[in-house]
N, CA, C and O of each residue as an XYZ file, in Angstrom:
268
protein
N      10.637      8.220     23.803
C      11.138      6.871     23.556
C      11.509      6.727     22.087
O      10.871      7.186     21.139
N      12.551      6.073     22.045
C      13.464      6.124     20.628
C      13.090      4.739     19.780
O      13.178      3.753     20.511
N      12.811      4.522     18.821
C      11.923      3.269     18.529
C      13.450      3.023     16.907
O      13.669      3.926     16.100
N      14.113      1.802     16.884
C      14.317      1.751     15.777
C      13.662      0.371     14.578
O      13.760     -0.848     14.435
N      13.002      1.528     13.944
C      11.520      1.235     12.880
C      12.476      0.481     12.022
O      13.695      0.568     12.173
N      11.820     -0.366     10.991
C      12.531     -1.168      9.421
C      11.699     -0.440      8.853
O      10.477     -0.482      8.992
N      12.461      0.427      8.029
C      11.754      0.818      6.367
C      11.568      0.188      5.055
O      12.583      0.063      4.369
N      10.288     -0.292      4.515
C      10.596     -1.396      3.638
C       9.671     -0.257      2.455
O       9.222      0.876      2.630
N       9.664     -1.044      1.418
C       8.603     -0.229      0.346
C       7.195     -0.424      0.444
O       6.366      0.097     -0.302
N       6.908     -1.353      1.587
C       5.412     -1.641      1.857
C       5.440     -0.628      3.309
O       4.584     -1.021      4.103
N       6.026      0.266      3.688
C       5.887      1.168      4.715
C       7.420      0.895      5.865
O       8.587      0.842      5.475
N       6.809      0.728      7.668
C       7.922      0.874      8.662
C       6.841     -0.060      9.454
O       5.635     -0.251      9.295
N       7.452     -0.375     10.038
C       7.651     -1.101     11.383
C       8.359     -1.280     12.297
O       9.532     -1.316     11.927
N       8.215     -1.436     13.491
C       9.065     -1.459     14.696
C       9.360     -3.274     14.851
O       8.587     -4.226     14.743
N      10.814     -3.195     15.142
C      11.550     -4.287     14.497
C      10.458     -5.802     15.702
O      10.447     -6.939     15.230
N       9.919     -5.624     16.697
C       9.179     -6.058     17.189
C       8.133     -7.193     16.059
O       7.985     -8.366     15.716
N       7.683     -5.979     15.882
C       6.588     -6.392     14.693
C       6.668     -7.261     13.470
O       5.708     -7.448     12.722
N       7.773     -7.744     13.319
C       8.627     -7.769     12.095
C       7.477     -9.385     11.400
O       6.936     -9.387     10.294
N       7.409    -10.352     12.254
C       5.995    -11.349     11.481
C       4.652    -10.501     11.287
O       3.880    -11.052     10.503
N       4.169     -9.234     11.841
C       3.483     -8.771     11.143
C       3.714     -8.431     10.077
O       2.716     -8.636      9.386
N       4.661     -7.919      9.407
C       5.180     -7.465      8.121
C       5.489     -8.539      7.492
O       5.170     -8.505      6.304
N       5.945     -9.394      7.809
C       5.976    -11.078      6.642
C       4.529    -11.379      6.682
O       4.362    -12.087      5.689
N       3.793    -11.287      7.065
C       1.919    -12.060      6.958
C       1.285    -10.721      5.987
O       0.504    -11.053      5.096
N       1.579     -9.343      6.129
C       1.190     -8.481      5.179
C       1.888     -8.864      3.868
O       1.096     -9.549      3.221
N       2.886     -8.726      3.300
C       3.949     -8.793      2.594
C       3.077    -10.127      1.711
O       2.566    -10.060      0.593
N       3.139    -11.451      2.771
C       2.373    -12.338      2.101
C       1.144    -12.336      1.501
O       0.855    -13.041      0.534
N       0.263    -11.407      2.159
C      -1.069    -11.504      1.655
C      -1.156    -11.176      0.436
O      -1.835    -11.913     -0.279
N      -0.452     -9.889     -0.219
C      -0.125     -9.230     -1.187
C       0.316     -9.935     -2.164
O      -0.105    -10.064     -3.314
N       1.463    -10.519     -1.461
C       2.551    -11.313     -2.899
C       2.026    -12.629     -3.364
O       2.435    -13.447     -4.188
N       1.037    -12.578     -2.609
C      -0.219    -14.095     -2.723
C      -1.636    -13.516     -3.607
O      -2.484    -14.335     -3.963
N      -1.716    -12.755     -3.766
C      -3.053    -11.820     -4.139
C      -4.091    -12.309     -3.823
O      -5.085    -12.429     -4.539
N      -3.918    -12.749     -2.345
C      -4.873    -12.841     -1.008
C      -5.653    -11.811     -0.970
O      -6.883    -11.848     -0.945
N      -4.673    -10.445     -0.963
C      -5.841     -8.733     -0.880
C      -5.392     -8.427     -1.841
O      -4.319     -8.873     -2.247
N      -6.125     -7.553     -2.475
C      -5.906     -6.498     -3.634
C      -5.380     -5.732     -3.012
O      -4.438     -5.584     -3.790
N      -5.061     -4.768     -1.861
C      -4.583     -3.634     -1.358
C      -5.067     -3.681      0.089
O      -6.161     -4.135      0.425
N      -3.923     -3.044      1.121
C      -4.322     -3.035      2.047
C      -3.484     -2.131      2.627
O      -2.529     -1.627      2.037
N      -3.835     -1.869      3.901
C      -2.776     -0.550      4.951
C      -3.938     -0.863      6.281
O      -5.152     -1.061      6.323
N      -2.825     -0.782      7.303
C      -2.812     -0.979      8.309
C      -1.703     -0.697      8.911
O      -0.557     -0.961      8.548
N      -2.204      0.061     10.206
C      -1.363      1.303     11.407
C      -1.852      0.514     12.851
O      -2.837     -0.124     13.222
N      -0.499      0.976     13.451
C      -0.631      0.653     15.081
C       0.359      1.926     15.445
O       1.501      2.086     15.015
N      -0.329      2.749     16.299
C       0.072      3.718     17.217
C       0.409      3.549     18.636
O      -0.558      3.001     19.165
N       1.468      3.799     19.618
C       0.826      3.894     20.408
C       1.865      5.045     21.443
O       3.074      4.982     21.666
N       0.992      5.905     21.850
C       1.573      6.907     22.781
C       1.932      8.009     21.757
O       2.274      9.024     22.364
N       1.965      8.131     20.698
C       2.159      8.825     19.615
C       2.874      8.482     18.571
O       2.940      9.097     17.507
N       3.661      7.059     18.986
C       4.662      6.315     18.375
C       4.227      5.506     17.132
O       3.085      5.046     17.155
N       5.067      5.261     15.961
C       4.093      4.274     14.875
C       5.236      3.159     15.464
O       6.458      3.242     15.590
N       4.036      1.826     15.836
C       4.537      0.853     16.129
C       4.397     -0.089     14.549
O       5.191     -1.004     14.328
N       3.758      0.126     13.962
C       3.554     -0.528     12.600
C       2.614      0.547     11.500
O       1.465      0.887     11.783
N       3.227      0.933     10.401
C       2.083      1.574      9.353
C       2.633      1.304      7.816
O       3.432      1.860      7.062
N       1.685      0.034      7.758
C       1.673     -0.695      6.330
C       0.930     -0.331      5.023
O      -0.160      0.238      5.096
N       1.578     -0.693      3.632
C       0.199     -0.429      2.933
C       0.793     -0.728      1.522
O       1.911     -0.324      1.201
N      -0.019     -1.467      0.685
C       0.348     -1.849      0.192
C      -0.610     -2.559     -1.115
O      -1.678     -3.076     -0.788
N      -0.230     -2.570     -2.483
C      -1.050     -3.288     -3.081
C      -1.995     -1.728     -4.313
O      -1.596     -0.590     -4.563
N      -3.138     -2.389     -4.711
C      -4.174     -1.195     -5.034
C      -5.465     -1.074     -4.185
O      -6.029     -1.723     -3.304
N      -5.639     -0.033     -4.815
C      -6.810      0.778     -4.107
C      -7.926      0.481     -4.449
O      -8.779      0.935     -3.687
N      -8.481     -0.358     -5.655
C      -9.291     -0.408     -6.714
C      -8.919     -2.162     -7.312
O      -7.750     -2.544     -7.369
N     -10.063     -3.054     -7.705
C      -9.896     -4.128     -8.098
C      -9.526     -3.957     -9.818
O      -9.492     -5.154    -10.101
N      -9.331     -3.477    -10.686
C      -8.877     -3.174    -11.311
C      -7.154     -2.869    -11.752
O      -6.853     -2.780    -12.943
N      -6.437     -2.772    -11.002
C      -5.501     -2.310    -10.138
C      -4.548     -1.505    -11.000
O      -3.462     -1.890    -11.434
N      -5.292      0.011    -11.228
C      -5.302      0.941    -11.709
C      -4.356      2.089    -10.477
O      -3.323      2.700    -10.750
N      -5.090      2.108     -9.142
C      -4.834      2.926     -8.532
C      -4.006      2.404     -7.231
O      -4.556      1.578     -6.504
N      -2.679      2.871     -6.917
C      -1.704      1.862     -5.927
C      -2.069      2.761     -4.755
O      -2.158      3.988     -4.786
N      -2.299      1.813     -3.533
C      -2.457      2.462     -2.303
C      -1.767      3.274     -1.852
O      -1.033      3.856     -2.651
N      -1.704      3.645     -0.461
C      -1.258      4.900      0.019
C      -1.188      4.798      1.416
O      -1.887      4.019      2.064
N      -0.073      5.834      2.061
C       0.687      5.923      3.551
C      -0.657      6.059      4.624
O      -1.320      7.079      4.437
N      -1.087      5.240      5.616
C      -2.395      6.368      6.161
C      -1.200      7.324      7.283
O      -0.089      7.156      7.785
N      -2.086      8.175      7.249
C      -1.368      9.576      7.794
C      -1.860      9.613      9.085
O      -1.547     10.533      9.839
């Protein structure tokens, strides 16, 4: 199954998903979270894999893709 994902600089998503990615996006640009990532799989497919922000309250260290 052929999925066409949005690539943004906070990760991909499946165009489905797309208010999940405005409520992440927000949390961030609100400094609601210091950093965050969050994935939805399913069948082997990435239906959503976000991430975004730092790693560390300091915000020294910028998050990362989960794999």
């Amino acid at each position: 199954m052929t999925t066409e994902n949005e690539i943004t600089a906070l990760g991909e998503f499946n165009k489905k998903f797309e208010n999940t990615y405005e409520l992440f996006k927000k949390n961030l640009e609100n400094d609601e979270e210091v950093g965050a990532s969050f994935a939805v799989y399913q069948n082997g497919e990435v239906l959503v894999n976000l991430y975004g922000g730092y790693r560390d309250r300091d915000k020294k260290t910028s998050g990362t893709k989960i794999q």
